[in-house]
LOVEXZA-221408 format. One record per residue (C-alpha): x, y, z; residue in three letters; residue number from 1. Coordinates in nm, 4 decimals. Each point is the difference from the previous one (the first is absolute). Layout:
N
X,Y,Z,ala,NUM
...
//
This chain:
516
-1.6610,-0.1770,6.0995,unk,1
0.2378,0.2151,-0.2168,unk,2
0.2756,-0.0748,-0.1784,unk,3
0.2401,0.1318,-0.2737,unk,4
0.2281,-0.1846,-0.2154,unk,5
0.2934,0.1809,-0.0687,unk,6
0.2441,0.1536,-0.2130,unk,7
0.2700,-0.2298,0.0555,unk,8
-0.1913,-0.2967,-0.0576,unk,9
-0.0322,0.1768,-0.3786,unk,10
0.3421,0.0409,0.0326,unk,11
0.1061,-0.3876,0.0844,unk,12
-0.2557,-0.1305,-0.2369,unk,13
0.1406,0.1733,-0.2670,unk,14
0.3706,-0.0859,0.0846,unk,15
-0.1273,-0.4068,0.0300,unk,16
-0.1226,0.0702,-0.3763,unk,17
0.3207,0.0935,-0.0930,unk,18
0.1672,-0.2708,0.1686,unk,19
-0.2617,-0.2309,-0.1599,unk,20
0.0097,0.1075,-0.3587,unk,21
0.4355,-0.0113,0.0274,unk,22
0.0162,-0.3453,0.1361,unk,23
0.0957,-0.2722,-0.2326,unk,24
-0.2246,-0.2283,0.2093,unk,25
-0.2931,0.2433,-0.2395,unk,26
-0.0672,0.1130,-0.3345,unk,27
-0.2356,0.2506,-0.0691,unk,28
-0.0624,0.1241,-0.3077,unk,29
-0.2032,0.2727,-0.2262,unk,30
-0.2562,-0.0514,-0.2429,unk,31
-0.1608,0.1589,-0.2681,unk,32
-0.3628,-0.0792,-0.1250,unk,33
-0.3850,0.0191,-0.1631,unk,34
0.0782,0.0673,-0.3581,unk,35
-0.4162,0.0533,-0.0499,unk,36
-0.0945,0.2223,0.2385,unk,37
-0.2595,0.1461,-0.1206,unk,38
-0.1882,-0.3132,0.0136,unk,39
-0.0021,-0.0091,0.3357,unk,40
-0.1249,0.3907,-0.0001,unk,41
-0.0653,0.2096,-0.3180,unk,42
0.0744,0.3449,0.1941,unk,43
0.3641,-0.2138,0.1278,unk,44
0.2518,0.2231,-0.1733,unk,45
-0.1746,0.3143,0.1588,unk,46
-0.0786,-0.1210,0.3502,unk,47
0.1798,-0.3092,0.0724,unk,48
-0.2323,-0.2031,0.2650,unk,49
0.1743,-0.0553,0.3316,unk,50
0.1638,-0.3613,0.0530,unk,51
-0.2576,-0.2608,0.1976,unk,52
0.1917,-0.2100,0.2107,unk,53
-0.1271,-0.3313,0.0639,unk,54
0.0929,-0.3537,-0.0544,unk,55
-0.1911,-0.0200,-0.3246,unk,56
0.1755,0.3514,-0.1276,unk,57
0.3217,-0.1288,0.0526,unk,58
-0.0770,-0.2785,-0.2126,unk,59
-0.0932,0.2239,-0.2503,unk,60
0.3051,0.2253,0.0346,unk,61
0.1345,-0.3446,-0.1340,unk,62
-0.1603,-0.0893,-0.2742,unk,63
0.0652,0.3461,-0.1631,unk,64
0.3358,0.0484,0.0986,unk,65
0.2745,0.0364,-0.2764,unk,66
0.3333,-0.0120,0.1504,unk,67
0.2283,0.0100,0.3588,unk,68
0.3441,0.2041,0.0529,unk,69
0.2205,-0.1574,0.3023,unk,70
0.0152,0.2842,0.2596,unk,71
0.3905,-0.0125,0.1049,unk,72
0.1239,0.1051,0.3044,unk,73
0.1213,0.3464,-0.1738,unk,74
-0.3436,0.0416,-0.0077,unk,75
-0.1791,0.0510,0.2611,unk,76
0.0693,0.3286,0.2274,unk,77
-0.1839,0.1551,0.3111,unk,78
-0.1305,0.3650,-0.0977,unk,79
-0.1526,0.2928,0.1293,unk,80
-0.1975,0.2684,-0.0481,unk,81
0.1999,0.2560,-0.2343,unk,82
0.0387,0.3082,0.1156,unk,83
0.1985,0.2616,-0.2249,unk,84
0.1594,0.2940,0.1175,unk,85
-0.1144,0.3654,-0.1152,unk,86
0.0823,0.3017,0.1033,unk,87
-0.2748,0.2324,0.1470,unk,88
-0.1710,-0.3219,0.1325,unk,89
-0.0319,-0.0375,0.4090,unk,90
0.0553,-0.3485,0.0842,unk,91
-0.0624,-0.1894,0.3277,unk,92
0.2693,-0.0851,0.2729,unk,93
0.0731,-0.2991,0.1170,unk,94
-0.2168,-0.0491,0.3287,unk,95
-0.0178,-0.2754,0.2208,unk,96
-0.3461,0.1026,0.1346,unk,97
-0.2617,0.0293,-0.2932,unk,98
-0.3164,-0.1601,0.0610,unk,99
-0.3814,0.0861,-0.0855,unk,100
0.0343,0.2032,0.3336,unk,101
0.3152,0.1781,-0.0604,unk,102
0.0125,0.0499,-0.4384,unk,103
0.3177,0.1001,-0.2048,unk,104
0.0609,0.3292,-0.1073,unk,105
-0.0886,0.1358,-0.2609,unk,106
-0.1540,-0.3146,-0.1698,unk,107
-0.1887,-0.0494,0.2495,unk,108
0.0673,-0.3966,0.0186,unk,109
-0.1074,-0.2290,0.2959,unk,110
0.3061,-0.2338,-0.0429,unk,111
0.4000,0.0405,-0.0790,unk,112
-0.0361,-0.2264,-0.2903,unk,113
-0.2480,0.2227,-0.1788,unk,114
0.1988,0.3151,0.0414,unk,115
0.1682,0.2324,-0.1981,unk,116
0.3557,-0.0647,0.2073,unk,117
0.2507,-0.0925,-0.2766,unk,118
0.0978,0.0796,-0.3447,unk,119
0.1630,-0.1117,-0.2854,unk,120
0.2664,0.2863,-0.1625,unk,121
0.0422,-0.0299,-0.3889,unk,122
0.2832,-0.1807,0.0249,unk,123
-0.1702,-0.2974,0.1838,unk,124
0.1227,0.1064,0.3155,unk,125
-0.2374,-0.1192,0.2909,unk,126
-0.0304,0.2534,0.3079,unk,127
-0.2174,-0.0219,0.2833,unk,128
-0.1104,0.3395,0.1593,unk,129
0.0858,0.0367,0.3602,unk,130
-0.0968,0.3820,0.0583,unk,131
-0.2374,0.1331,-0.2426,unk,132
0.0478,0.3441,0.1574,unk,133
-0.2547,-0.0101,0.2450,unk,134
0.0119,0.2289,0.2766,unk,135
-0.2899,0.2298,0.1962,unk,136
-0.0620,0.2082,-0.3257,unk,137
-0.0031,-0.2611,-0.2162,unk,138
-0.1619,-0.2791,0.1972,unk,139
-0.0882,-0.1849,-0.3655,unk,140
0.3909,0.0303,-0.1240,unk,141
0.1249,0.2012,-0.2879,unk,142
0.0200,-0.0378,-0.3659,unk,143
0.3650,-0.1791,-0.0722,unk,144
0.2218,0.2450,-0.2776,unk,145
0.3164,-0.2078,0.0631,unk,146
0.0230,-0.3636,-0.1947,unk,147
0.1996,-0.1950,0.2145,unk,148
0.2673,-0.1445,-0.2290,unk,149
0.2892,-0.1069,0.2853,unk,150
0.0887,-0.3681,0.0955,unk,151
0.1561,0.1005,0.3043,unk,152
-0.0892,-0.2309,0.2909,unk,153
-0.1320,0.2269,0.2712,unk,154
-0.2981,0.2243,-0.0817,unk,155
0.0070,0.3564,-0.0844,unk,156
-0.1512,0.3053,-0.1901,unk,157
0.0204,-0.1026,-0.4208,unk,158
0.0407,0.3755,-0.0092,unk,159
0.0942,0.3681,0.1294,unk,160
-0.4097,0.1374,-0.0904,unk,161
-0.0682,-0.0552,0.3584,unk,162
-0.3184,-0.1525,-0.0770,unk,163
0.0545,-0.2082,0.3509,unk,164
0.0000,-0.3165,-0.1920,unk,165
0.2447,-0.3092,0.1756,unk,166
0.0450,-0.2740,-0.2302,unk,167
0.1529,-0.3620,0.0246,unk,168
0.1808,-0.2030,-0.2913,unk,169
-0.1121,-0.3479,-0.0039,unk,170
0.0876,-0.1835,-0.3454,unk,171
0.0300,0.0513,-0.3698,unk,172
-0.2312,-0.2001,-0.2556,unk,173
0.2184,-0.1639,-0.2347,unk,174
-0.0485,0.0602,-0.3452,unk,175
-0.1013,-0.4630,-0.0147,unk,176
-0.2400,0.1309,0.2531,unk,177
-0.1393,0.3108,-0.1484,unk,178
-0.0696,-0.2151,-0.3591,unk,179
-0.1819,-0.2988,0.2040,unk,180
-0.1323,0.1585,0.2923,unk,181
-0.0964,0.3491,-0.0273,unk,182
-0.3551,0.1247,-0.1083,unk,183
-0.1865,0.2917,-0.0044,unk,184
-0.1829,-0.0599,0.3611,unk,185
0.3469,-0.2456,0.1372,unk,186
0.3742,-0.0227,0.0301,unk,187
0.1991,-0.2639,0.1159,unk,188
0.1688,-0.0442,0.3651,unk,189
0.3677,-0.2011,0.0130,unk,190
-0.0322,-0.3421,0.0308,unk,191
0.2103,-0.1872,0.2992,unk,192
0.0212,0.3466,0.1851,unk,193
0.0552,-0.2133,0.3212,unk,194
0.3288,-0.1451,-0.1000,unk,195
0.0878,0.1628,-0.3446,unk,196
0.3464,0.1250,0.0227,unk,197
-0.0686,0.2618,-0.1803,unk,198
-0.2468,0.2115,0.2478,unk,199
0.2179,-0.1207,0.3023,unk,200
0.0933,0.3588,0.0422,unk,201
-0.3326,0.1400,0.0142,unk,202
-0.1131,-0.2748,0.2338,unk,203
0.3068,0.0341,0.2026,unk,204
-0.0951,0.4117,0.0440,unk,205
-0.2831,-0.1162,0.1802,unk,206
0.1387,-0.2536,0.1810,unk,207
0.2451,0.2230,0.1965,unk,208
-0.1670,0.1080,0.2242,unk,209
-0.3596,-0.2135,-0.0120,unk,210
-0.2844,0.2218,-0.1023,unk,211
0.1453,0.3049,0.0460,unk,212
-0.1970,0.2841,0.0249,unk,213
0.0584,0.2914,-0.3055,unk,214
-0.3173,0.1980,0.0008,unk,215
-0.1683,0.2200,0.2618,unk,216
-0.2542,0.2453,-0.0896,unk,217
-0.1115,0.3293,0.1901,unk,218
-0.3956,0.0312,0.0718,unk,219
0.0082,0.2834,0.1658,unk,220
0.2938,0.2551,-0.0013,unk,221
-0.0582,0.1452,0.4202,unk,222
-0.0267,0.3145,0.1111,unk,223
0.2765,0.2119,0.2101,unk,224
0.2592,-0.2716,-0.0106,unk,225
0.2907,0.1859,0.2323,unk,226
0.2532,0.1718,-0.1980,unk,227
0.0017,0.0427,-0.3201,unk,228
0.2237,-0.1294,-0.2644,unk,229
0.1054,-0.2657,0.1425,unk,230
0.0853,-0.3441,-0.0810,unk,231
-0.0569,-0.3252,0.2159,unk,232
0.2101,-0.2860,-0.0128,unk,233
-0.0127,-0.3308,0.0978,unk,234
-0.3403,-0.0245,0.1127,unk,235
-0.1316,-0.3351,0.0821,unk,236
-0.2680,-0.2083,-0.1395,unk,237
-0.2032,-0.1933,0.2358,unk,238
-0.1508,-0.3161,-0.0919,unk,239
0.0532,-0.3799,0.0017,unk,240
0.3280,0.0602,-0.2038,unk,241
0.3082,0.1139,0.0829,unk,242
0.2804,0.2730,-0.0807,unk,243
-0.2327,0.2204,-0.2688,unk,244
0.0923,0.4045,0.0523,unk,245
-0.1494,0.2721,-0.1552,unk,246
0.1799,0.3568,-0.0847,unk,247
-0.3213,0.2963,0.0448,unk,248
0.0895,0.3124,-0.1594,unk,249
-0.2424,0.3090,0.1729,unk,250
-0.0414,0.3001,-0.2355,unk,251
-0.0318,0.3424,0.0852,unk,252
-0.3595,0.0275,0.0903,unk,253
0.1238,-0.2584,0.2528,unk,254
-0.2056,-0.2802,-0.1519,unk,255
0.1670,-0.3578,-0.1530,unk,256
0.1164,0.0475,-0.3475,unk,257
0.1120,-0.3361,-0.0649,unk,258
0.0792,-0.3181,0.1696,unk,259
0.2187,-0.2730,-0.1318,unk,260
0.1252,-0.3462,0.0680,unk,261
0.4037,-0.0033,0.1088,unk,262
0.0156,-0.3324,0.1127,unk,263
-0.2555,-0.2488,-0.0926,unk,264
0.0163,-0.2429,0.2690,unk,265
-0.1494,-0.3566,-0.0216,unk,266
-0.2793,-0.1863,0.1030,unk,267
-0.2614,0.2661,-0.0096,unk,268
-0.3760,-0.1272,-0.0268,unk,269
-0.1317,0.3139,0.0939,unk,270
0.1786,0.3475,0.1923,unk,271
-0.0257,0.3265,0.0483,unk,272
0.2309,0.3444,0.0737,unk,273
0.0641,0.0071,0.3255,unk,274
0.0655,0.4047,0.0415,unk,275
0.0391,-0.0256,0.3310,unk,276
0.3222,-0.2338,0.0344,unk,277
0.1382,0.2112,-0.3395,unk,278
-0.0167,0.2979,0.2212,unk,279
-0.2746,0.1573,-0.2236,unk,280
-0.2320,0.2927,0.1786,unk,281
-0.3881,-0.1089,-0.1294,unk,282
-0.0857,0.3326,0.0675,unk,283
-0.4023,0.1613,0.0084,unk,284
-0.0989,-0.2286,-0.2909,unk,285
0.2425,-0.3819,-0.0385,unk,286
0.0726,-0.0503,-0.3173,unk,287
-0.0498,-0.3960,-0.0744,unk,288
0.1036,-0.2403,-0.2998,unk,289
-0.0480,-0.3225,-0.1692,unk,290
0.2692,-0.2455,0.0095,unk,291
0.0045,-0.2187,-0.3078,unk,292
0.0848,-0.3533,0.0815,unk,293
0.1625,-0.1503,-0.3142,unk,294
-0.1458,-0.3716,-0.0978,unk,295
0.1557,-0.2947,0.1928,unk,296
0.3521,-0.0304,-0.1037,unk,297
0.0458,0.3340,-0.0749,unk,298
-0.0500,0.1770,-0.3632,unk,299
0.1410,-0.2525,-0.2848,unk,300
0.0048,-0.3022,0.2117,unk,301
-0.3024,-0.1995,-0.1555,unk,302
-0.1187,0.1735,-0.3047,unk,303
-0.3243,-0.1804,-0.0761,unk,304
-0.1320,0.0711,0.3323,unk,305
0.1282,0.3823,-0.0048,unk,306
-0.1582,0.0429,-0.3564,unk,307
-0.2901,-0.2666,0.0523,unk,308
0.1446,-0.2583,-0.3131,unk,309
-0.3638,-0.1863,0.0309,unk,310
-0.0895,0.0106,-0.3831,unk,311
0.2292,-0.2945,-0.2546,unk,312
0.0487,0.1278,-0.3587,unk,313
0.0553,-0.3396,-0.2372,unk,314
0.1662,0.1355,-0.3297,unk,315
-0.0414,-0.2024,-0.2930,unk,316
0.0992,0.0707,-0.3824,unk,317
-0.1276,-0.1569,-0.2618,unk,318
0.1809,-0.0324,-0.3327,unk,319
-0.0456,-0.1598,-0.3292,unk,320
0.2704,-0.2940,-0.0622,unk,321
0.0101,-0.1759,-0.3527,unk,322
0.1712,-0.2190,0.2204,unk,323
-0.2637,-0.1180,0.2193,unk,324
-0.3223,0.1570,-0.1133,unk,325
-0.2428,-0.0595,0.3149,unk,326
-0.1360,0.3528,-0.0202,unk,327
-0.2003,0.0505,-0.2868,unk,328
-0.0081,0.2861,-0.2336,unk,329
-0.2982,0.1099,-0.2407,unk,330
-0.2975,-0.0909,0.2934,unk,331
-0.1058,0.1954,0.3083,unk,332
0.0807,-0.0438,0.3095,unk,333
-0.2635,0.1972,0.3133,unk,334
0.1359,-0.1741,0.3303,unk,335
0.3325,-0.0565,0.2013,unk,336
0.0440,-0.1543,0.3108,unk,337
0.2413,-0.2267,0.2448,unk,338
-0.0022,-0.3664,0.0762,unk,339
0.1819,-0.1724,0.2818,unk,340
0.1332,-0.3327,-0.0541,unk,341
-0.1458,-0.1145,-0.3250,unk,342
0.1460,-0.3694,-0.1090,unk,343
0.1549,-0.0912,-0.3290,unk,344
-0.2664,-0.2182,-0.2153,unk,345
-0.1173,-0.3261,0.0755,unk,346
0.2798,-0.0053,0.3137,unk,347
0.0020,0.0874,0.3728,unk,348
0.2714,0.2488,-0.0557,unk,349
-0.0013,0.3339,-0.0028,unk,350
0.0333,0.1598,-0.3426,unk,351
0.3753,0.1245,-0.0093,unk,352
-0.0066,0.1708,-0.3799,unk,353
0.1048,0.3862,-0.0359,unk,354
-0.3582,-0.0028,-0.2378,unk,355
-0.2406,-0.2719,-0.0564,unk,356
-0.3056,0.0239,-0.2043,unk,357
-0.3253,-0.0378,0.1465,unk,358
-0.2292,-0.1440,-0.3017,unk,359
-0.0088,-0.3029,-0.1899,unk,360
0.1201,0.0292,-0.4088,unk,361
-0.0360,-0.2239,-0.3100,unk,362
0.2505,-0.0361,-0.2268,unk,363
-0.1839,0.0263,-0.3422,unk,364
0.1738,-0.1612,-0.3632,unk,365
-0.2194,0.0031,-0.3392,unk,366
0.0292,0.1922,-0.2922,unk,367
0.0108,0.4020,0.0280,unk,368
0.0935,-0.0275,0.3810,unk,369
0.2603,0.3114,-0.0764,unk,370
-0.2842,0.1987,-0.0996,unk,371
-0.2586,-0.1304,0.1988,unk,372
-0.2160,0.3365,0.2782,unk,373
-0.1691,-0.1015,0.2960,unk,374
-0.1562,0.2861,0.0995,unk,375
0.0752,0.0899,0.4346,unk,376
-0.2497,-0.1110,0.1803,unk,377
-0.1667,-0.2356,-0.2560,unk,378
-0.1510,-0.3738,0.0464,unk,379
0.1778,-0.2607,-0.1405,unk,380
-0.1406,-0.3653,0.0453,unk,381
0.0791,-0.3681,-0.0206,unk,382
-0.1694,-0.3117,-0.0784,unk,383
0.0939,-0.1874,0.2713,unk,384
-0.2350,-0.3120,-0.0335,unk,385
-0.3751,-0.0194,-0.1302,unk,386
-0.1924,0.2099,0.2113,unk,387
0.2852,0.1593,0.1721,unk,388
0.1640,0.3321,-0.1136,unk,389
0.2849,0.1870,0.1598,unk,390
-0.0118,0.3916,-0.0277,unk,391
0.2271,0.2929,0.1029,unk,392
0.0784,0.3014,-0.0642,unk,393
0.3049,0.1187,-0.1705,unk,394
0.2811,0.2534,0.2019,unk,395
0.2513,-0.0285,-0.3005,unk,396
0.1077,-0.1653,-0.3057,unk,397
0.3367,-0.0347,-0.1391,unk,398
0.0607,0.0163,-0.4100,unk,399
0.3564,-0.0930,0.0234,unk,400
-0.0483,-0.3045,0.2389,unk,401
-0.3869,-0.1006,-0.0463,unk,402
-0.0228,0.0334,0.4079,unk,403
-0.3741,0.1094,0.0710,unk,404
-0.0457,0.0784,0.3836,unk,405
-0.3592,-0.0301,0.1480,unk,406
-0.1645,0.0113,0.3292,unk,407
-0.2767,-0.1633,0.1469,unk,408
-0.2718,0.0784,0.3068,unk,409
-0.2983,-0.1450,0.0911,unk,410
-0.1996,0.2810,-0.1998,unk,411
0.0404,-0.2003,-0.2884,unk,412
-0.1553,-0.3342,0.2155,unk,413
-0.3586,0.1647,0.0626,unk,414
0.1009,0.2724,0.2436,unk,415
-0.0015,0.3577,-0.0323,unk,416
0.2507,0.2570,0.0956,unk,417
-0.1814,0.0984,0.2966,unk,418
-0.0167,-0.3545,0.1360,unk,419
-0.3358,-0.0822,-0.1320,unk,420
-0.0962,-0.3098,-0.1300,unk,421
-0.0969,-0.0323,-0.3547,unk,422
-0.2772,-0.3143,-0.0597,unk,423
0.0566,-0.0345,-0.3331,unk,424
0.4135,0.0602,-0.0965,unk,425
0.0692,-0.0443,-0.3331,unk,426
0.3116,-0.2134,0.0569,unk,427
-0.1441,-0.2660,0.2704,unk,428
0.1031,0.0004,0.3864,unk,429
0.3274,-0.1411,-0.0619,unk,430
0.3589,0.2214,-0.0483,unk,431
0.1565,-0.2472,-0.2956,unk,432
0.3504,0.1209,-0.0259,unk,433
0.1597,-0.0086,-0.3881,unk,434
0.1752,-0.2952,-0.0419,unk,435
0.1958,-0.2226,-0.2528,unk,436
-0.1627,-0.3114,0.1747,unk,437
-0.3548,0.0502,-0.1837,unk,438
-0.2901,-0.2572,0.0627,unk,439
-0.2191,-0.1844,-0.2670,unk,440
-0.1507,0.2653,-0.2360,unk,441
0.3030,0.2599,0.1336,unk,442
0.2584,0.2021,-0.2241,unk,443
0.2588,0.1891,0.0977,unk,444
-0.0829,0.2732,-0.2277,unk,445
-0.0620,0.3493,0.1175,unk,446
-0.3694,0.0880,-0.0515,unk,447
0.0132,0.0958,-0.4056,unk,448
0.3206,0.1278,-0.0404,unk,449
0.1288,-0.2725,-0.1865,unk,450
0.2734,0.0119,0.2657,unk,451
0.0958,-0.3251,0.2279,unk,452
0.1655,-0.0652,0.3040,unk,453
0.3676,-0.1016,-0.0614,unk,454
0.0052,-0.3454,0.1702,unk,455
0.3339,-0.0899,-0.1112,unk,456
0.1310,0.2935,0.1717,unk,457
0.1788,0.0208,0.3237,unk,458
0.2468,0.2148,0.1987,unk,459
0.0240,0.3661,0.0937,unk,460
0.2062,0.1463,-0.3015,unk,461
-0.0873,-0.0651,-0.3407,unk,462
0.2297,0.1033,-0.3063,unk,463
-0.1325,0.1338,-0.3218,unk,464
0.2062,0.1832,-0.3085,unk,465
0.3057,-0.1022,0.1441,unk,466
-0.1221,0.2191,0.3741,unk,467
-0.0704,-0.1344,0.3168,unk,468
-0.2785,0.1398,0.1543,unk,469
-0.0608,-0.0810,0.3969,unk,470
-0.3581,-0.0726,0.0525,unk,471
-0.0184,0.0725,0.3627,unk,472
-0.1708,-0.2578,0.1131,unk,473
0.0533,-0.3924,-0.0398,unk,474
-0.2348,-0.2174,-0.2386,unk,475
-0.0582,-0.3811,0.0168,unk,476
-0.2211,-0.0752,-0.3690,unk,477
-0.0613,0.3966,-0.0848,unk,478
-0.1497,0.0278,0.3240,unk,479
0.1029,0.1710,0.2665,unk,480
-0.1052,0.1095,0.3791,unk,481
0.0773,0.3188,0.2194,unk,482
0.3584,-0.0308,0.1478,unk,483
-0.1887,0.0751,0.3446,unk,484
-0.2523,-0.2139,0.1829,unk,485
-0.3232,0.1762,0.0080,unk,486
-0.1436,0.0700,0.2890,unk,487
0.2770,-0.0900,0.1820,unk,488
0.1636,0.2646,0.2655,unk,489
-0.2090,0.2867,0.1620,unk,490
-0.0601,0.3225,-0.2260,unk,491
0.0831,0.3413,0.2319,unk,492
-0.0931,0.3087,-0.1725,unk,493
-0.2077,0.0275,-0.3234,unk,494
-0.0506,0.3685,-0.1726,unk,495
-0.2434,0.0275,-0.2855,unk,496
0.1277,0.2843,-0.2188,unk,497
-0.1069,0.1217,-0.3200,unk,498
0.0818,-0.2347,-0.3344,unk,499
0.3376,0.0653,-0.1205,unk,500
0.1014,-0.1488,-0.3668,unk,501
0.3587,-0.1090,0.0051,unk,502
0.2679,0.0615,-0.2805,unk,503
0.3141,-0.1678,-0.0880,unk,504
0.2051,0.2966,0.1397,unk,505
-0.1917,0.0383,0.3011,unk,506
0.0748,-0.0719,0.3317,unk,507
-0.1249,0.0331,0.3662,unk,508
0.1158,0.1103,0.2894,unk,509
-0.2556,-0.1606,0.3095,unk,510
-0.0144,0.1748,0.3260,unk,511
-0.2151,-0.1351,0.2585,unk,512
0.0024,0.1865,0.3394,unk,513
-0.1819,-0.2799,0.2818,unk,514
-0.1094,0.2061,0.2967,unk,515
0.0393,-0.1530,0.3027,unk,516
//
């Protein structure tokens, strides 16, 4: 038995994302991760491997994550495919009958969606294209020399070329929209179309009268159509609508030269020109068109399902903060991704911080701690108790504040970073986290730096040389955990990219498109 599922399911699954991600009842969030790469795959900065997903993946996606950025509601956006506006360039027309069977011209696509049949101008204009001039010579369109530029409500030429080209204003990106939203391959529809004030006039246009009908196209122009030079009014339009009328102009070789909608009507699902009640002769060959039914509602009603709004970009920046210094500088970071629902550590809660770090940190005292280098990427260890050592290895370290960040995965417990098992690890079977709590025979120095973990500290801030410096994360002993609960939530989208080292002045600006 066959069966398709469609568009609009795309469509609705994409607008419950939204709807999802913008609820206060959630909190999603991007991260940043795998500061060692390469270790997982020397040839990683050349030919990133494609994310795994499985249950044991995700954990991993865990262990080497750095830090989360709260996705606000400002953030989150339906898109679709961009498509900008260039003169010399045939587009498609809007159809409401492309299938495998019956293909767009020219691009030759089996669906609306992935059709050429609207544009973007230069000055973020969005258009669609409801006559692409397509008529018996030029059954495939024309190329389009007029950029449509008005934001007039009813559709018209953008020009006086006469390259045949109709076009219909539908919004402007905002410049908020164009710096979050727009990519090379997306651009942003309006959010709240439905009930936004601000489109009610386009949605109104369409309203009055329901889906009526703008577009007719001649197949086939006739032969020996009466009297020449002669224009028909009123003609009727047949169909399961009512009220459409059509004005046929008949040149002087007595065939159609044009036909165009005078009153659109409403509550067409499919018509045609009825020549005979418009008094028309169809003389020794009929000439016949296509009537273009316009996409329930009319033009401009629902713009996601006239455009197909079935992809979600999720714009996140990323910005170095003295203030709160989750995101590292100095490492590497090769993977971003999106978690749902994450919870704040050691609690049931979700995790409600604009950033939270993502890896545990030591806060180190001794002599020469202001000078001290940990090299990225480096083991450090701990003594925890005869026989029992804990190991990590180190994302950052701090000179001004003595904060060394690590992170920890099962690689270091006797598996591999394929998933194999190692017989003999060099650390034991067990993850010992650092800690100021050390066993018999433990110390809570640092492997032979001569540097210690600062029990008597704790707090987030710390103030040296008369400066306050906010440690981003809270410490009980010189010890402190990941602001988010590991594990916790469901991880959504994962891209492995090619190691980037980040700088002090650097920041990032995330885009993930999700394809529904």
């Amino acid at each position: 038995m066959s069966a398709i599922i469609t568009d609009q399911l795309r469509i609705l699954n994409a607008k419950n994302f939204v709807s999802a991600a913008t609820s206060s009842a959630n909190s999603y969030y991007s991260f940043v991760g795998l500061p060692n790469a390469t270790d997982y795959d020397i040839n990683w900065d050349f030919n990133p491997p494609s994310p795994r997903d499985s249950f044991e993946q995700e954990n991993d996606y865990w262990d080497t994550m750095i830090a989360l950025k709260k996705i606000k509601a400002s953030d989150v956006n339906q898109v679709i495919r961009k498509i900008t506006w260039s003169s010399g360039t045939t587009y498609d027309m809007y159809r409401h009958d492309i299938s495998r069977t019956n293909t767009s011209n020219p691009s030759g696509a089996t669906s609306l969606y992935s059709s050429n049949y609207y544009v973007i101008n230069s000055d973020f204009r969005v258009y669609i294209c409801l006559q692409n001039g397509t008529d018996p010579e030029n059954p495939g369109g024309r190329p389009s020399l007029d950029e449509p530029t008005f934001t007039d409500l009813e559709p018209k030429a953008a020009g006086d070329s006469g390259d045949g080209y109709i076009w219909k204003y539908l919004y402007t990106i905002k410049p908020s929209e164009i710096i979050k939203f727009d990519t090379i391959n997306f651009m942003p529809v309006p959010k709240n179309w439905e009930t936004s004030s601000e489109f009610a006039a386009i949605r109104n246009n369409a309203a009055f009268p329901n889906n009526q009908l703008k577009i007719i196209t001649i197949t086939n122009r006739g032969v020996g159509l009466g009297t020449a030079n002669r224009t028909y009014t009123n003609v009727p339009i047949k169909g399961d609508g009512t009220g459409a009328r059509a004005t046929i102009v008949i040149n002087n070789d007595s065939k159609v030269e044009s036909i165009n909608v005078s009153i659109g009507g409403s509550g067409y699902t499919y018509g045609t020109v009825d020549l005979e009640g418009g008094n028309v002769p169809t003389g020794e060959v009929t000439p016949t068109f296509d009537v273009i039914i316009p996409p329930k509602g009319g033009h401009g009603a629902d713009i996601y399902r006239e455009l197909g709004a079935y992809n979600v970009l999720v714009f996140s920046r990323i910005e170095n903060d003295t203030e709160n210094p989750d995101f590292i500088t100095g490492n590497k970071i090769a993977r971003v991704g999106l978690v749902e629902n994450p919870q704040a550590h050691d609690s049931t809660s979700l995790l409600d911080l604009d950033k939270a770090s993502a890896v545990y940190a030591l806060k180190l005292t001794g002599l020469g701690f202001d000078t001290a280098t940990f090299a990225a990427n480096s083991f450090i260890t701990q003594t925890i108790s005869t026989g029992s050592t804990a190991v990590g290895r180190v994302v950052s370290y701090d000179q001004n504040t003595g904060v060394l960040k690590y992170w920890q995965d099962k690689s270091f417990v006797g598996f591999n970073t394929d998933g194999s098992q190692n017989s003999n690890p060099e650390y034991g079977l067990n993850l010992n986290r650092f800690t100021a709590q050390v066993g018999t025979g433990g110390t809570t120095f640092i492997g032979d730096t001569g540097l210690s973990i600062d029990t008597e500290f704790t707090g987030i801030t710390t103030t040296l040389n008369n400066r306050t410096y906010n440690l981003g994360q809270p410490f009980i002993g010189g010890v402190s955990n990941p602001e988010v609960k590991k594990y916790s939530g469901n991880i959504i989208y994962v891209d492995n990219r090619p190691s980037i080292t980040r700088s002090q002045n650097q920041k990032e600006d995330i885009k993930v498109i999700l394809q529904f």
